[in-house]
N, C-alpha and C positions, 0 to 999 in steps of 0.2 A: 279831619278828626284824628286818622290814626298816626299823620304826622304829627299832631299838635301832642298827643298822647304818647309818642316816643322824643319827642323833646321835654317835658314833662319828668319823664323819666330820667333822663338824661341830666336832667338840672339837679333830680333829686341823687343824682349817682354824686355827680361830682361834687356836691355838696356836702354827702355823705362824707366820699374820700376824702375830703380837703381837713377835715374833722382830725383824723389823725397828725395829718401833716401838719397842722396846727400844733396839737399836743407835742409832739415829737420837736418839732420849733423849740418851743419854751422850754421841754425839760432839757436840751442842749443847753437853753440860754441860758436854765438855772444849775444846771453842772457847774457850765466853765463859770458862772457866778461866783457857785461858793467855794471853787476851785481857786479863783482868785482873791477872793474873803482869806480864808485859810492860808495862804501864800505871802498876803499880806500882813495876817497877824504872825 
């Protein structure tokens, strides 16, 4: 039980974390996006 209840945890951690890294992902992809829009026009 207490291992099933610190994996548990552990899933909600990193699923947490991954949350940002996600966001953080896309607005890079959407910088150099509109970095390259703008360069282009």
């Amino acid at each position: 039980m207490i291992l099933g209840r610190r994996a548990d945890k552990c899933t909600a951690f990193c699923m947490l974390w991954q949350i940002p890294a996600k966001v953080h992902i896309v607005r890079v992809f959407l910088l150099h996006f509109s970095h390259v829009l703008l360069f282009r026009l």
